[in-house]
C-alpha positions as CSV (number, residue, x, y, z in Angstrom):
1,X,80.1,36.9,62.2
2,X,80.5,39.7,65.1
3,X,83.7,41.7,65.1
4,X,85.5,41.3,68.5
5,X,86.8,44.3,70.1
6,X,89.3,44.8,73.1
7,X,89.5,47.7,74.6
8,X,92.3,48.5,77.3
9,X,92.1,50.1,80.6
10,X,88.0,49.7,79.5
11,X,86.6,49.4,82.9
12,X,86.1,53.0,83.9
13,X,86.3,56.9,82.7
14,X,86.9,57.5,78.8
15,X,87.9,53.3,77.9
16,X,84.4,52.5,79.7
17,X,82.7,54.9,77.6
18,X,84.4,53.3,74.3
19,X,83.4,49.8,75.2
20,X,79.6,50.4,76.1
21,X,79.2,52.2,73.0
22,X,81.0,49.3,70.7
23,X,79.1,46.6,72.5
24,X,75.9,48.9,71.3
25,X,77.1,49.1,67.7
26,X,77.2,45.6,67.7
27,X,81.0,44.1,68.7
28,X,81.4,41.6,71.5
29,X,83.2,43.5,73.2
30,X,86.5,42.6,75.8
31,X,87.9,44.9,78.3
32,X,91.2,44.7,79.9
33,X,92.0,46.7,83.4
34,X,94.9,47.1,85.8
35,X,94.2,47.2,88.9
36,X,90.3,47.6,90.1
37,X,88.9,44.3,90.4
38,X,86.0,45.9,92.0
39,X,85.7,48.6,89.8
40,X,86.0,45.9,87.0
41,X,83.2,43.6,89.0
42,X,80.8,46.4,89.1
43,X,81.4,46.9,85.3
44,X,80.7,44.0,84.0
45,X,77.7,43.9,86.5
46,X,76.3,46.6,84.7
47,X,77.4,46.0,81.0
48,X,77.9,41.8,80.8
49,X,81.2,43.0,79.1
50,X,83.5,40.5,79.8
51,X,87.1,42.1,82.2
52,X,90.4,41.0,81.9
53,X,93.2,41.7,84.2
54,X,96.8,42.5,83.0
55,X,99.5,45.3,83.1
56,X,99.9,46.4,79.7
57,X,103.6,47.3,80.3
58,X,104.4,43.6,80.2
59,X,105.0,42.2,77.0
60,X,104.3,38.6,77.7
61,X,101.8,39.0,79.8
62,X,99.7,41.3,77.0
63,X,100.5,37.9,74.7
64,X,98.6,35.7,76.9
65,X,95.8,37.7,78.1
66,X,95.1,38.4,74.2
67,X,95.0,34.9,73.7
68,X,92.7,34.1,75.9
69,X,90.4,37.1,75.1
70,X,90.7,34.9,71.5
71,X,90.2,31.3,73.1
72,X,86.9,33.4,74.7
73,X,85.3,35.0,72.3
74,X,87.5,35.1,69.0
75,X,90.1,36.7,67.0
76,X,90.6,40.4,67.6
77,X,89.4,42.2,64.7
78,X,89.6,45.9,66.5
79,X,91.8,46.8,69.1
80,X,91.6,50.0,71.1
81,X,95.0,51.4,73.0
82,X,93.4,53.4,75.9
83,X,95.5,52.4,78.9
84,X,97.4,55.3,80.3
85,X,99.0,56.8,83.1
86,X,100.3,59.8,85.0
87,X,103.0,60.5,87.0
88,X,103.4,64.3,86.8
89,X,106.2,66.5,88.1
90,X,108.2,69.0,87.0
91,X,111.1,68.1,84.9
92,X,113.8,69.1,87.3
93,X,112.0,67.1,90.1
94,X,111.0,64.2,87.5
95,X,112.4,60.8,88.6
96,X,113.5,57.8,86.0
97,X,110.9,55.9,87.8
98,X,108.6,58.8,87.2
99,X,109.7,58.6,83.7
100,X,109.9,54.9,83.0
101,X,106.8,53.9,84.7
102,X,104.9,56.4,82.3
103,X,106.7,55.7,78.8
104,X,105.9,51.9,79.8
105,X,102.4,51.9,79.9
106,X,101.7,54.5,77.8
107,X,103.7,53.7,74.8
108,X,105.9,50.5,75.3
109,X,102.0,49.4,76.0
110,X,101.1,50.3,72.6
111,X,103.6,48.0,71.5
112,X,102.6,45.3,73.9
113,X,99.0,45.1,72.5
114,X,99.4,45.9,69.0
115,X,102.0,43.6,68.2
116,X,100.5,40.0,68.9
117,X,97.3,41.1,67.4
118,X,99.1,42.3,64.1
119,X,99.6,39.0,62.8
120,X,96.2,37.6,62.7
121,X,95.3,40.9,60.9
122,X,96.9,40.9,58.3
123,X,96.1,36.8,57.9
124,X,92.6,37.8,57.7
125,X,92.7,41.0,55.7
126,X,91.2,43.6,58.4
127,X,91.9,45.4,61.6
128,X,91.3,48.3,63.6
129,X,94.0,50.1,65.9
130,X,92.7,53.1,67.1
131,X,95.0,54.5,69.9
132,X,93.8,57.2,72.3
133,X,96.5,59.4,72.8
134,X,96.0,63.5,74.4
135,X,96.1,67.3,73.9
136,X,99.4,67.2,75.8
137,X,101.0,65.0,73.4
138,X,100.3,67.5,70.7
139,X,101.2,70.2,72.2
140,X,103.3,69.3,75.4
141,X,102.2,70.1,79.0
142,X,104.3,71.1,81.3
143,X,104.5,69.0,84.3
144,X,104.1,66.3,81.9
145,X,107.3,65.5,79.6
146,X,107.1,61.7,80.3
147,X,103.6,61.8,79.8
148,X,103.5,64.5,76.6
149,X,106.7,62.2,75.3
150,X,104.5,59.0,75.4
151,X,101.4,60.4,74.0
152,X,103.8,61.6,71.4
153,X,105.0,58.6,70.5
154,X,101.6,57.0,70.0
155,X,101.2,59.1,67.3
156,X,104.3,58.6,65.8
157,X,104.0,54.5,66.5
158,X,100.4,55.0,64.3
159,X,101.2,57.0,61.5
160,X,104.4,54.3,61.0
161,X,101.7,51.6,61.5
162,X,98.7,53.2,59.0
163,X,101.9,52.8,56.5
164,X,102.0,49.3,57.0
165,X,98.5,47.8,57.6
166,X,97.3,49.8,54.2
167,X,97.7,47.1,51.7
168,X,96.3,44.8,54.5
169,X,93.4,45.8,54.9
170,X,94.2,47.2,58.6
171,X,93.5,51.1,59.8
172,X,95.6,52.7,62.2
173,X,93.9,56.0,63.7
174,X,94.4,57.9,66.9
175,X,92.1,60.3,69.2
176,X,93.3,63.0,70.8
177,X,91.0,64.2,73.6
178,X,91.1,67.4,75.4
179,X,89.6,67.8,79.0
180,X,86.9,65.3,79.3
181,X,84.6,65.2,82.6
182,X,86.4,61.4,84.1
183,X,86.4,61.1,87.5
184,X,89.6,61.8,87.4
185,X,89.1,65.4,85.7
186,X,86.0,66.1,87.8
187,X,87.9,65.6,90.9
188,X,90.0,68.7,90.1
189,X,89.0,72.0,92.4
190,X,85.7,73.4,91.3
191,X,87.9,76.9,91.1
192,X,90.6,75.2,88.6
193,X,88.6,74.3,86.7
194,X,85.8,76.9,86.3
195,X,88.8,80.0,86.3
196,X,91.7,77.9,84.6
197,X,90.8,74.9,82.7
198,X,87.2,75.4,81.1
199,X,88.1,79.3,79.7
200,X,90.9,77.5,77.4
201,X,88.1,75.9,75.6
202,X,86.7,78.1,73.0
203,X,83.1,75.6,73.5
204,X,83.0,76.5,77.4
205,X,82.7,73.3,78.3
206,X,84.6,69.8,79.0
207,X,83.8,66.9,76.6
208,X,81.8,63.7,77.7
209,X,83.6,60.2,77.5
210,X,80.5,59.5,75.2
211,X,81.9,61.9,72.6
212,X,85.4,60.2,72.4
213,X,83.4,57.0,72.2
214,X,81.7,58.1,69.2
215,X,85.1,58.8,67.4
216,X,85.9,55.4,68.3
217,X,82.8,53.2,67.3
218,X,83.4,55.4,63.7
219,X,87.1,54.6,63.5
220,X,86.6,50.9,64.0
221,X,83.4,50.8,61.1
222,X,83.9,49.9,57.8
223,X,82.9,52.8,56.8
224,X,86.3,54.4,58.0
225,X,87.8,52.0,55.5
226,X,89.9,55.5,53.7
227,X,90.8,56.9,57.1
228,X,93.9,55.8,58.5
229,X,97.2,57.2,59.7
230,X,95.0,60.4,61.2
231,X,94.8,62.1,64.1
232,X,91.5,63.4,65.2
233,X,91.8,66.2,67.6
234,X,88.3,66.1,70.4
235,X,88.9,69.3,72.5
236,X,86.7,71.7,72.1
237,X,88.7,74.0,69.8
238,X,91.5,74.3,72.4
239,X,93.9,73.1,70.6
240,X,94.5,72.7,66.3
241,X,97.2,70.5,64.9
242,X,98.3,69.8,61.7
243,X,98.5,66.1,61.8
């Protein structure tokens, strides 16, 4: 029977990347989105992947879009935190709002997802969580405490979960990416980048979404049966962790 796969925020940049490639290794493959229903029309267009539309930060609402994703196309045997957000400022101009809005979709989202597919998991004896968390919550940004804090947190949410799911047959894993070339990074001066941004990474380059991807479609194998609890770091050399 084909594994079923939801990715979040997997309409566009480094979560469109991540479903394509799982629908290609062989997963049906869902993808939930925010806010683009163009963006989300044009996707599935392209890829016959099939969009869902929910905020991630809602708890109830997560619990009803995954069951439909189920009621659709079956239980969720791999499930791929990739939703995130930014709402940077400096700490001294950083508003709660700023703040909350981050830590909600970013972490509490984690939450939101993870815990109404746990269940049926650990009924059946396998599952995937591969969260995609950041550089910056490695090794803090500034600009970015709500958003470091929340990619933080995903790590520490996994590492707790890996603990867990073990004996269940259920991996917990999360990607780090460094500067990828999204939209959203490509829309950065031309200057920044090429005087700034690129020179911090020691291969001169930014990563693809195809590369995080990659990380992913291994994660959720069963050949990644051993791995869980880890943190794989995709930048370049920019940054090294321990953990």
């Amino acid at each position: 029977m084909t594994r079923v796969a939801l990715v979040t925020g997997g309409t566009r940049g480094i979560g469109a990347a991540i479903a394509k490639a799982l629908k290609e290794a062989g997963y049906q493959v869902a993808a939930s989105y925010a806010g683009n229903e163009e963006k989300a029309a044009a996707f599935t267009t392209e890829t016959g992947i099939k969009t869902y539309k929910w905020n991630v930060a809602d708890y109830d609402v997560c619990s009803n879009g995954i069951a439909q994703v189920e009621a659709d196309l079956g239980p969720i045997d791999i499930l791929v935190n990739n939703a995130g957000i930014t709402r940077d400022s400096m700490f001294h101009k950083m508003t709660p709002q700023h703040w909350n809005d981050v830590i909600s979709t970013n972490l509490n989202g984690v939450f939101n997802m993870t815990h109404p597919v746990w269940p049926g998991m650990r009924e059946r004896g396998f599952g995937r969580i591969i969260t995609i968390s950041s550089i910056n919550g490695q090794k803090g940004q500034a600009g970015q405490a709500n958003y470091s804090a929340s990619k933080a947190g995903d790590i520490g949410f996994t590492k707790a979960l890996a603990q867990e799911g073990a004996f269940k047959g259920i991996t917990a894993n999360v990607v780090c990416p460094g500067y990828i070339g999204t939209e959203m990074v490509r829309a950065i001066p031309e200057k920044i980048l090429n005087e700034k941004i690129i020179p911090q990474i020691p291969v001169g380059r930014l990563g693809e979404p195809e590369e995080i991807a990659r990380c992913v479609v291994f994660l959720a194998s069963d050949d990644s049966g051993f791995i869980t609890g880890s943190v794989i770091t995709a930048n370049g050399g920019q940054y090294f962790a321990n953990g």
